[in-house]
C-alpha positions as CSV (number, residue, x, y, z in Angstrom):
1,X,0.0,0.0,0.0
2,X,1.2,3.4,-1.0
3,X,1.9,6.3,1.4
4,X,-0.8,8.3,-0.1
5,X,-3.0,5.2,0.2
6,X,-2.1,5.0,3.7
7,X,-3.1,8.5,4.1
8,X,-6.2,8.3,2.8
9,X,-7.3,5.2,5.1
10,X,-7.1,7.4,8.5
11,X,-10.3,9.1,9.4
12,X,-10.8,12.8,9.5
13,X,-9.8,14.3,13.1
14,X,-11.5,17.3,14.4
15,X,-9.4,20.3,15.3
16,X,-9.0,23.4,17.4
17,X,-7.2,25.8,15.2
18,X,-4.8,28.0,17.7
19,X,-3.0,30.1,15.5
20,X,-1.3,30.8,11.9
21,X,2.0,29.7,11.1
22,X,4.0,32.1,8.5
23,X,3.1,29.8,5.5
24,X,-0.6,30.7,6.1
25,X,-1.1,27.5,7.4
26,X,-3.7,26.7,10.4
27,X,-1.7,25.3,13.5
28,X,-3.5,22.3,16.0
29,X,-2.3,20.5,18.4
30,X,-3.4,16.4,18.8
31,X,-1.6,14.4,21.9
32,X,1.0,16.9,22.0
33,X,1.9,16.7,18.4
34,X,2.1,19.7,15.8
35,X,-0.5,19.4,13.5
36,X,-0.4,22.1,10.0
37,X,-3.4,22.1,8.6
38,X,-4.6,23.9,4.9
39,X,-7.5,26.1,4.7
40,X,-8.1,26.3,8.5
41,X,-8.1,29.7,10.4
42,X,-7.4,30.6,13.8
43,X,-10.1,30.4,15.7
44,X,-12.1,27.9,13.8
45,X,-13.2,24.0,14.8
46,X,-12.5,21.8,12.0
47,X,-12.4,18.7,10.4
48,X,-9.6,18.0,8.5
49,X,-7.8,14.7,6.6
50,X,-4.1,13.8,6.6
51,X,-2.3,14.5,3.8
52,X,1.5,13.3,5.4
53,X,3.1,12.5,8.7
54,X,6.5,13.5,10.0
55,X,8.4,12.1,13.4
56,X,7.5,16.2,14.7
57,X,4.3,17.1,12.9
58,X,1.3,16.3,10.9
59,X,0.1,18.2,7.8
60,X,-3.8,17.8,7.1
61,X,-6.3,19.5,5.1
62,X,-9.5,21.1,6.2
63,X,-12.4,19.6,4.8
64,X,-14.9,20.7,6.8
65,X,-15.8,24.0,8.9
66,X,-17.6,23.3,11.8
67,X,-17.1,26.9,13.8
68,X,-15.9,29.1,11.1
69,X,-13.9,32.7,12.5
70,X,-14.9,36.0,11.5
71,X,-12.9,37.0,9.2
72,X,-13.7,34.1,6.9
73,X,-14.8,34.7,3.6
74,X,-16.0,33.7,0.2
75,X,-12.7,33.2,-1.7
76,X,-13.1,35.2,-5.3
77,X,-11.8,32.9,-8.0
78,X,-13.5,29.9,-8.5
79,X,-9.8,27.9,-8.4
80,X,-8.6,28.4,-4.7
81,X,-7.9,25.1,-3.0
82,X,-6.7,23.5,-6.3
83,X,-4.4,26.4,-7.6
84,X,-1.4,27.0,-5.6
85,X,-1.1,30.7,-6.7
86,X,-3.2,32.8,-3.9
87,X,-3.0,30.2,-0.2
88,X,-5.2,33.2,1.8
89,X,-8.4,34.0,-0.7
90,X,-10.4,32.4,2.3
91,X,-9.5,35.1,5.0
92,X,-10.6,39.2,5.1
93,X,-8.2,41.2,3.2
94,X,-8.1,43.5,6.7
95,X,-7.2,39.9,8.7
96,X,-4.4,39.5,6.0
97,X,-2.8,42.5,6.7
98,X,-3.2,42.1,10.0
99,X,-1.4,38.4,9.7
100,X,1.5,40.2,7.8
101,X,2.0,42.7,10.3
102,X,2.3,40.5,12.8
103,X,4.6,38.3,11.0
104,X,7.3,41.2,10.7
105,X,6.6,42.2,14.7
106,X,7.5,38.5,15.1
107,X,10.7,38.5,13.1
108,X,11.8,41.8,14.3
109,X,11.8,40.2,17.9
110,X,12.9,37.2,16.7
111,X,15.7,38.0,14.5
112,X,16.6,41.6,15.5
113,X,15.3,41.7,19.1
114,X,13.8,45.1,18.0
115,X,10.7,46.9,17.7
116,X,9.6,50.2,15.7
117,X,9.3,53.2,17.6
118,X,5.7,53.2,15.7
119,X,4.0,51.3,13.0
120,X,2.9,53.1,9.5
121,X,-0.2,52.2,8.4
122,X,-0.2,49.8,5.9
123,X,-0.1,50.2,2.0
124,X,-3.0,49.0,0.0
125,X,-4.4,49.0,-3.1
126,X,-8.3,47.9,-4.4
127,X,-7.2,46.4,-7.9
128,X,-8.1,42.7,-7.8
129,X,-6.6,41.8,-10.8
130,X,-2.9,43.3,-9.6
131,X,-0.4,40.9,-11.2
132,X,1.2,42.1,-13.8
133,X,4.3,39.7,-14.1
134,X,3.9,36.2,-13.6
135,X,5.3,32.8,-15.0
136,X,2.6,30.6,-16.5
137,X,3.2,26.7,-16.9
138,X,1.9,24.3,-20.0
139,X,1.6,20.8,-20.1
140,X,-0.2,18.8,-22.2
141,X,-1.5,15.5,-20.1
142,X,-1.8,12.9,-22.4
143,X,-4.1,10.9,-20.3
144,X,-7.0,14.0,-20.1
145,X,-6.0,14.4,-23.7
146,X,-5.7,18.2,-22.6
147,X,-3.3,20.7,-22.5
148,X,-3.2,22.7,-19.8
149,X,-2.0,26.6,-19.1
150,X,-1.4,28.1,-15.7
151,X,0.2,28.2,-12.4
152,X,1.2,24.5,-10.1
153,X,-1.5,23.3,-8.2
154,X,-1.2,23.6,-3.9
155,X,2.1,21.6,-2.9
156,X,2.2,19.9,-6.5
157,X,4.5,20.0,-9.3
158,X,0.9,19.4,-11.4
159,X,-0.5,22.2,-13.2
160,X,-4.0,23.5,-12.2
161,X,-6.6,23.5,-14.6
162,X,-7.7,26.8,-14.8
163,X,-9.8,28.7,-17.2
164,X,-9.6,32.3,-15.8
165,X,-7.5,34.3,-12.9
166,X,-8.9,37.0,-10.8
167,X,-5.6,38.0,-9.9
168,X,-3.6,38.7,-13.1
169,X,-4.0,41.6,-15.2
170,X,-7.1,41.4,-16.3
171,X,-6.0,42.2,-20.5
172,X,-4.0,38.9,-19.8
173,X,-6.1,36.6,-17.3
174,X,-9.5,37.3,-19.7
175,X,-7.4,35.5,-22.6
176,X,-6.2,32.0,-20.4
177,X,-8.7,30.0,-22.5
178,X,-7.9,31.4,-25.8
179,X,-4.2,31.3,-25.4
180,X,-4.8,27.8,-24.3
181,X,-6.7,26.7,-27.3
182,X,-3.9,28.4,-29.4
183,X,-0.9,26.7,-27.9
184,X,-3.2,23.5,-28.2
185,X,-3.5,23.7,-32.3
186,X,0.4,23.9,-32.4
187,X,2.6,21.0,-34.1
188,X,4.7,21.2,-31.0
189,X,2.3,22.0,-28.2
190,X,4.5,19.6,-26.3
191,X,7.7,21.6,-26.6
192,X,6.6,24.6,-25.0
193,X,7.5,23.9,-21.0
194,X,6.2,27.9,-20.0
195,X,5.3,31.2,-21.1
196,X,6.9,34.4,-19.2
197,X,4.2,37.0,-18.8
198,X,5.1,40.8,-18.6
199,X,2.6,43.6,-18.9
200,X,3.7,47.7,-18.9
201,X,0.6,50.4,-18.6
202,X,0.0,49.8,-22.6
203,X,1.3,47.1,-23.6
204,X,2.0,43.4,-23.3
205,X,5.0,40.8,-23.8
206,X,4.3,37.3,-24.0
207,X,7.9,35.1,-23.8
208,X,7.5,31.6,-25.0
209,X,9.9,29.3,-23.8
210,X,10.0,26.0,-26.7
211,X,12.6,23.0,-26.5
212,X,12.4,22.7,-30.1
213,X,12.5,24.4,-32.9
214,X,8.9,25.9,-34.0
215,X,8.0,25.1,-37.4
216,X,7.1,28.0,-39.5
217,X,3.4,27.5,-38.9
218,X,3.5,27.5,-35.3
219,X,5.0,30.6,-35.0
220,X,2.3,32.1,-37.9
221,X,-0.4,31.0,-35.1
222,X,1.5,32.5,-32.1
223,X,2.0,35.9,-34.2
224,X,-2.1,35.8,-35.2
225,X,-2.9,35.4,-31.9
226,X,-0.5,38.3,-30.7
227,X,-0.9,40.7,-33.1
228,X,-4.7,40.5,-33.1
229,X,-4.5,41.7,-29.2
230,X,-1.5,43.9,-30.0
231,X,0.9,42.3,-27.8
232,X,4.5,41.4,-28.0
233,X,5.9,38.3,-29.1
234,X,8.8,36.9,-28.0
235,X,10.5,33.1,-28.1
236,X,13.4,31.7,-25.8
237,X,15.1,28.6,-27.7
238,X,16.8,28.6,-25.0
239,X,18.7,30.2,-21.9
240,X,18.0,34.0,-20.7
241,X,19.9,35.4,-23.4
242,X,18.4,33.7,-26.2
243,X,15.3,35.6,-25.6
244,X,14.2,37.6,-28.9
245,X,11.5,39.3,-30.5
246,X,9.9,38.2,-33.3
247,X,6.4,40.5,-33.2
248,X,6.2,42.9,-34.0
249,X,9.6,42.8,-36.5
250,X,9.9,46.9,-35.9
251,X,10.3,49.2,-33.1
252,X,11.6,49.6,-29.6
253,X,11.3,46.3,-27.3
254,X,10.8,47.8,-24.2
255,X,7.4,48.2,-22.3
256,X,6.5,50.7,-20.3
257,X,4.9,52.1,-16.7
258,X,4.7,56.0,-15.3
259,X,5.3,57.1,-12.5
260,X,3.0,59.9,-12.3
261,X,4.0,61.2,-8.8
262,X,7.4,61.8,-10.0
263,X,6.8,62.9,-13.8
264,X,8.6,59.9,-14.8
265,X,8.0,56.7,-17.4
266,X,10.1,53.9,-17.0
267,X,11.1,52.0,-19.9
268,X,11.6,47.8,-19.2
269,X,12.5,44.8,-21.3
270,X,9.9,41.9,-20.4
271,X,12.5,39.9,-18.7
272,X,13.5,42.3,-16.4
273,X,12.8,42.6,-13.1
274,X,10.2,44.8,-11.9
275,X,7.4,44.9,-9.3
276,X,4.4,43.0,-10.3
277,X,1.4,45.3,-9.1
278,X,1.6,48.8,-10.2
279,X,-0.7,50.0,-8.1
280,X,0.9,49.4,-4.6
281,X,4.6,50.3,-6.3
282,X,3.5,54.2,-7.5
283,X,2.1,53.9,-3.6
284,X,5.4,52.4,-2.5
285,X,8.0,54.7,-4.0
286,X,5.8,58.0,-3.5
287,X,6.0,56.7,0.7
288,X,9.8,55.4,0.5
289,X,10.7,59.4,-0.8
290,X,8.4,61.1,1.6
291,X,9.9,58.4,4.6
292,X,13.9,59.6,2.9
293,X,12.9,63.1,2.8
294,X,16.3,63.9,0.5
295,X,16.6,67.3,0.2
296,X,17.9,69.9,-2.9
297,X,21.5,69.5,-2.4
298,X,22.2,66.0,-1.0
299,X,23.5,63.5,-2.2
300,X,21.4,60.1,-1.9
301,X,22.9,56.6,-2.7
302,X,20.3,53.8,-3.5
303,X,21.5,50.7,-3.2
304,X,19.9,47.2,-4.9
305,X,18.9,50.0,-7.7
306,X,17.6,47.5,-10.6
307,X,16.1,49.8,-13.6
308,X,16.0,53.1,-11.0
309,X,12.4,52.1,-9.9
310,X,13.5,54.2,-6.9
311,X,16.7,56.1,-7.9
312,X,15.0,58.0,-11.0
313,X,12.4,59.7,-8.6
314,X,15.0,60.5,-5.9
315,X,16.8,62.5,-8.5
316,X,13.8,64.8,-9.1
317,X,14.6,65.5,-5.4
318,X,18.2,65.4,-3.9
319,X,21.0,67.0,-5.4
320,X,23.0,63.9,-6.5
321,X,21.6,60.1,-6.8
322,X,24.6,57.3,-7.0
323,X,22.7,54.1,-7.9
324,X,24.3,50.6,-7.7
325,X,23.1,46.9,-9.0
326,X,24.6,43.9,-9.4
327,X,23.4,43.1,-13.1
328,X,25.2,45.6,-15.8
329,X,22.0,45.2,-17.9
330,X,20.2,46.6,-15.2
331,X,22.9,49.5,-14.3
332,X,22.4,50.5,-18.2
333,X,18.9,50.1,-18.2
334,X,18.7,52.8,-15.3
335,X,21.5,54.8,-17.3
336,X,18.7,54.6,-20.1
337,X,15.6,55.4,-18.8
338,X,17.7,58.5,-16.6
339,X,18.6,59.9,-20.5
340,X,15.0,58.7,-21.7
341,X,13.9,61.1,-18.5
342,X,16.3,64.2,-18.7
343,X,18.0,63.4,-15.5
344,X,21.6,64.4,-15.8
345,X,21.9,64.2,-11.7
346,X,22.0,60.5,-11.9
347,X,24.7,57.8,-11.9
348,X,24.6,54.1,-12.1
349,X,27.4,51.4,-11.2
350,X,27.5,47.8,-12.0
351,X,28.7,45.8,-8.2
352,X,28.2,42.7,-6.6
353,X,27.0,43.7,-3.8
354,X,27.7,40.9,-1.8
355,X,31.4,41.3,-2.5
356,X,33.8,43.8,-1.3
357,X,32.9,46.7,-2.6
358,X,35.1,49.3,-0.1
359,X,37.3,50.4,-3.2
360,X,35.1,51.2,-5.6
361,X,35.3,55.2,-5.6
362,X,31.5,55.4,-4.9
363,X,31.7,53.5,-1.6
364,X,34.5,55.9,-0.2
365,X,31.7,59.4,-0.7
366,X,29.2,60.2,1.8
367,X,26.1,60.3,1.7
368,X,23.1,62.6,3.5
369,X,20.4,59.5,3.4
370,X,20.6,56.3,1.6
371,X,17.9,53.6,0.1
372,X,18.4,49.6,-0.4
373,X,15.4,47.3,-2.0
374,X,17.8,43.6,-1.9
375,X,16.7,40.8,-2.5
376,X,15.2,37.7,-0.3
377,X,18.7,37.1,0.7
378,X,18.8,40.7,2.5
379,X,22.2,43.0,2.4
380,X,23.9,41.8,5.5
381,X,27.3,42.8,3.6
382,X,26.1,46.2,2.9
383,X,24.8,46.5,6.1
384,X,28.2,46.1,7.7
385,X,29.5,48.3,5.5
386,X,26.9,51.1,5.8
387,X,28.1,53.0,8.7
388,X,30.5,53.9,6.7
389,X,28.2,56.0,4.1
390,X,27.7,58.3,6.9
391,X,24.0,58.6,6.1
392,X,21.6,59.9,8.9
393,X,18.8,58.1,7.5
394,X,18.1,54.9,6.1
395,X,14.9,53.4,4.5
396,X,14.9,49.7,3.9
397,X,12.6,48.2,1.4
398,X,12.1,44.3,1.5
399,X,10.4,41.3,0.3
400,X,11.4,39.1,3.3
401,X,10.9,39.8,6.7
402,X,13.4,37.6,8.2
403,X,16.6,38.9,6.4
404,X,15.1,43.1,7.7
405,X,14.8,41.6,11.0
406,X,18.2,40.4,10.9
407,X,19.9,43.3,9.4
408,X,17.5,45.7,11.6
409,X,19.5,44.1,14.6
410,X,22.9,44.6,12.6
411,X,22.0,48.4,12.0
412,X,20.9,49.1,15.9
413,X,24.7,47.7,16.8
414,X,26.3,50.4,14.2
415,X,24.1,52.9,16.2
416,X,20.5,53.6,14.1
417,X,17.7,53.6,15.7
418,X,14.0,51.8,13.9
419,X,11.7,54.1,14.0
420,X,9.4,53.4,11.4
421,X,8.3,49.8,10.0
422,X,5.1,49.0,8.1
423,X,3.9,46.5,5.6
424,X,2.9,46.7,2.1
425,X,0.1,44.2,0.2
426,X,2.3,44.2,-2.9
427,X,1.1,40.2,-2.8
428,X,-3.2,39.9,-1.9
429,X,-3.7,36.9,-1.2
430,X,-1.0,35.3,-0.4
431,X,1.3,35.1,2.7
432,X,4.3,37.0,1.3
433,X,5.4,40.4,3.3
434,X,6.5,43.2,1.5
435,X,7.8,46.0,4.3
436,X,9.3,48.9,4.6
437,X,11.6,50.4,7.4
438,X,13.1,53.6,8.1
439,X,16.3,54.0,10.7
440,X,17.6,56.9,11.8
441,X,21.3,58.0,13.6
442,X,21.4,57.8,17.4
């Protein structure tokens, strides 16, 4: 007998759930075992099935709500529970924020031993359908005689069969079933592994990714169905740099998003990194200036810089912006959209920024206030180094509240105070916690 056999022979157990864990996940305790269990909410009695066992814990799934909590609602797309994409559709959008606040308090404890002097309130945005990068899978299943195009069903390396997706864009999530049915009348429907989804203010990029060579009537039906919604087509053969355009043959590949705070339009390539929901990044960057406060004739370094998502905007302020990434195509791409904006107050450098960087004749000015957006890994090697900048205020952008914590408790030891920390709902409806802190000089 399998293990998932095994599984499916125990009876359901009826549960207390006590609490969340940070993967969204309702915690229950059973004769002094751990028990994680899916689509259960603090609060709630329920009755739930295993779905594995550990020596530690249990993992289970809820499958029915006996006492249901408060902030328990209808979830909007018709998919949750099967598609992996949004885990927290089932709980109030004011209980998630609350959740992710609470997650950072923890971590800043946890990590930093630290608290804010006071919480901002959080950033939100209304716009359901948000996402406006994403990675979609294909797979045609022999078996169902189907192809399928989406995101990986909950804890599954199966895709979900969906037909629609509340939260994507909505030019792009409207079109699942059509795009589907496209890829589905190709030759080599089985030779396309994903699609890479990028969307600007006008326009729209679709990347497909193909392990084989598309005969000429393939692409004909992937540029039909492009150019009749005016998108962008591109193909990746193979790795990242074997991306290329193929519609339409003419013109600038870049998309675009403003800025409209700032005056400012940001030109992007679809594989670039930028932040998927527009809404909550004008929000973001307007609150990360107003929180830096640079001032006419300062000099402001932004660290962790990317395309100048933050830097371009500081330079309508401070007197000098120094922006640093670790990717030259970025550091050029910033370079390009400062020209494309008439900023001549701006400079960008290539640096690993997890290397030494103490030589390079930027790190050795000073600078009035300084910005960093890292990555999930966090800048503890920067933030070693900072103290060195000489800035007297710092605002920290991130995407993982662990690594903050951690290098919140770093920049207290080098003598800055937290004085600000708040979260941002760059991700509804899922548990991911987007924050923003702001230290200050002792």
């Amino acid at each position: 007998m399998s293990r998932r056999e095994k599984m499916r022979e125990r009876p359901p157990v009826e549960l207390t759930i006590e609490r969340f864990t940070h993967e969204g996940r309702g915690l229950a305790r059973l004769e002094g075992k751990c028990l994680f269990v899916e689509g259960a909410l603090p609060g709630e009695t329920v009755r739930a099935t295993y779905v594995a066992t550990h020596k530690k814990y249990d993992e289970l799934r809820a499958v029915e709500v006996l006492t249901a909590s408060a902030d328990r609602v209808e979830p909007p797309c018709a998919h949750f529970g099967v598609c992996g994409g949004c885990s927290l559709q089932h709980l109030s959008r004011a209980a998630q924020i609350a959740f992710k606040q609470g997650v950072l308090a923890e971590q800043f404890r946890h990590f930093g031993g630290i608290e804010p002097e006071a919480w901002l309130p959080p950033l939100v945005d209304e716009e359901p359908a948000y996402r406006r990068k994403a990675r979609l899978g294909v797979k045609f299943v022999i078996k169902k005689d189907a192809l399928l195009v989406g995101f990986r069903e909950k804890q599954s390396s199966f895709l979900a069969d969906i037909q629609s997706c509340s939260v994507l864009d909505t030019r792009i999530g409207s079109e699942l079933l059509a795009l589907r049915a496209t890829i589905n009348g190709l030759r080599q429907r089985d030779q396309i592994p994903q699609i890479e989804v990028a969307a600007g203010d006008t326009e729209v990029a679709l990347v497909f990714r193909h392990m084989e060579p598309l005969p000429p009537e393939d692409l004909a039906a992937l540029v039909a169905f492009s150019s009749a919604r005016g998108w962008q087509l591109y193909l990746q053969p193979g790795g990242p740099n074997s991306v290329h355009r193929v519609w339409p043959e003419q013109g600038d590949d870049r998309l675009h998003y403003a800025l409209p705070d700032f005056g400012l339009e940001l030109a992007f390539h679809p594989m670039d990194f930028t932040q998927v929901n527009a809404g909550i990044n004008r929000r973001m960057v307007k609150l990360a200036l107003d929180l830096l406060d640079p001032q006419p004739g300062e000099r402001v370094l932004d660290l962790f810089s990317g395309l100048g998502n933050f830097t371009l905007p500081l330079a309508t302020r401070a007197g000098e912006v120094i922006g640093v990434e670790g990717s030259q195509a970025m550091a050029d791409r910033g370079l390009e959209n400062a020209r494309r904006n008439g900023l001549a107050n701006v400079a960008f450098h290539a640096q690993d920024l997890t290397a030494d960087f103490s030589q390079q004749p930027w790190a050795r000015q000073g600078f009035e206030r300084l910005l960093i957006d890292p990555p999930r890994s966090g800048a503890e090697e920067v933030v070693r180094y900072l103290p060195k900048f000489g800035a007297r205020r710092v605002v920290y952008v991130s995407c993982n509240p662990a690594t903050l914590a951690r290098d919140a408790g770093l920049l207290k030891d080098s003598g800055y105070r937290l004085t600000l920390a708040g979260v941002m709902d760059m991700f509804p409806h899922t548990t991911h916690v987007e924050s923003i802190a702001v230290f200050d000089k002792k």
